[in-house]
N, C-alpha and C positions, 0 to 999 in steps of 0.2 A: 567553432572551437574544436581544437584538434585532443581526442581522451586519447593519452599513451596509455596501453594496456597493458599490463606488469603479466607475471604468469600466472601470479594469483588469480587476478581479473578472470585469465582463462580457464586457471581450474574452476574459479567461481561460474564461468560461463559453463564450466562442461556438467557440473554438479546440480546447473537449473534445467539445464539441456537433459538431462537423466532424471531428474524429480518431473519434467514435463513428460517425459516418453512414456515413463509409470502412470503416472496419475492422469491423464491428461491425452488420450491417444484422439486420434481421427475422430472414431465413435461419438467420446463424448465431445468433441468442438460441434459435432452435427446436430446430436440432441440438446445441444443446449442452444443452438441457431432456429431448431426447431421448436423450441419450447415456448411458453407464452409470457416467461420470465427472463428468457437470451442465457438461462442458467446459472438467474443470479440462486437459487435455493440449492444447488449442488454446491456453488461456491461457499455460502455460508455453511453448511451439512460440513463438508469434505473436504474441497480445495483450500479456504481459504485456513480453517485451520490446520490443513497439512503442512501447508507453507511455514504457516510460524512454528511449527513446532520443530521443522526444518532451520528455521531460525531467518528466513527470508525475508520473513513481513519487519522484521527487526535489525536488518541491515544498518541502517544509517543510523538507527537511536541510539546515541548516548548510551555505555553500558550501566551507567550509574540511575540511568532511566531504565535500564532493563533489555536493553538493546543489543545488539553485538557489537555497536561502535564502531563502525568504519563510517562512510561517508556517501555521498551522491552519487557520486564515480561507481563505488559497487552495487547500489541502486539498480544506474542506468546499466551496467551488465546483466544483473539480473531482470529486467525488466525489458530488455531487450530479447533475451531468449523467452521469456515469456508472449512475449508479443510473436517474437518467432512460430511459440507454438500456439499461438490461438486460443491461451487461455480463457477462457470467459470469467464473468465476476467481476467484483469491487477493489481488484488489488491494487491498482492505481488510484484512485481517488481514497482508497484509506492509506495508504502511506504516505502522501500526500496532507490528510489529515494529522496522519502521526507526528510528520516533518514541522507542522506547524506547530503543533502542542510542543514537540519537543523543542523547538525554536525558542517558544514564548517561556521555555522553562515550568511547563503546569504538568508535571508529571503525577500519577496516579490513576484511577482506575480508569478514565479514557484511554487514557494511554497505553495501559497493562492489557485492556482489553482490546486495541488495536495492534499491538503487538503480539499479542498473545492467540488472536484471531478469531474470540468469541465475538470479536464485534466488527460492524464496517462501518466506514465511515468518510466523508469528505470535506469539503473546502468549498465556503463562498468569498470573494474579497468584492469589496467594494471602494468605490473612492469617497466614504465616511465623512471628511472632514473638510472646514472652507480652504484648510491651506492645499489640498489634493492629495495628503497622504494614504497611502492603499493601507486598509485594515484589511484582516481575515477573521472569520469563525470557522473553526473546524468541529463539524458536528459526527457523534459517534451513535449508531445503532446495533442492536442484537436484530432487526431485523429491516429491511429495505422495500420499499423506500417507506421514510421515516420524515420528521419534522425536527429541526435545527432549532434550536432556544438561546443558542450560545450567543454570546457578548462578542462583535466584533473585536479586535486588537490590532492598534496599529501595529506593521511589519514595515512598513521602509516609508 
């Protein structure tokens, strides 16, 4: 599938491209390749809530969930330059979590707090049911890795 990139897209790409170059240089993709964590404790500490505060982690969420409200598309831009820069951490698999909560409509403090960036968090799906339907739980933590308690939900 072919994403037409508007010029927003690209400002939004240049302004992830410029929050990686600051936060996020050579140095620390090393120390945290080198670490015994791959730097998930800087992510949680530093990265992950600079992001949201940035409003990154909140891209795609519903602003009425607390989000910025745009969609996947500026996701996948920002998480492309992301990838670009080598960030280390849990940003993918909590937005991904967020995606879902915010999917299933279950806004509050999961979801404040994966937006918000005191917390990470991710996504199990399973095929749950006799008829094959894919459920998910998205589980959120303050600290990683963590243990999931959450109730499957069918998604499709």
């Amino acid at each position: 599938m072919a994403l037409g990139l508007t010029e927003e897209h690209q400002a939004l790409a240049g302004a992830v491209r410029g929050w990686a170059e600051r936060h996020c240089p050579p140095d620390v993709v090393r120390a945290a390749a080198d670490s015994r964590d791959s730097g998930a404790a800087r992510y949680a500490a530093a990265l992950g809530p600079s992001l949201a505060a940035h409003g990154v982690a909140g891209l795609h969420v519903p602003a009425d969930h607390g989000g910025q409200g745009f969609g996947l598309p500026e996701l996948a831009v920002a998480l492309e330059e992301l990838g670009r820069a080598l960030v280390p951490g849990a940003f993918l698999p909590t937005v991904f979590a967020s995606a879902v909560l915010a999917a299933a409509d279950a806004p509050g403090k999961l979801l404040d707090g994966l937006t918000g960036g005191a917390r990470t968090g991710a996504v199990a799906l399973t095929r749950a049911s006799p008829a094959g339907r894919m459920h998910a739980a998205a589980c959120s933590s303050t600290a990683w890795p963590h243990r999931c308690s959450a109730r499957p939900r069918p998604i499709c």
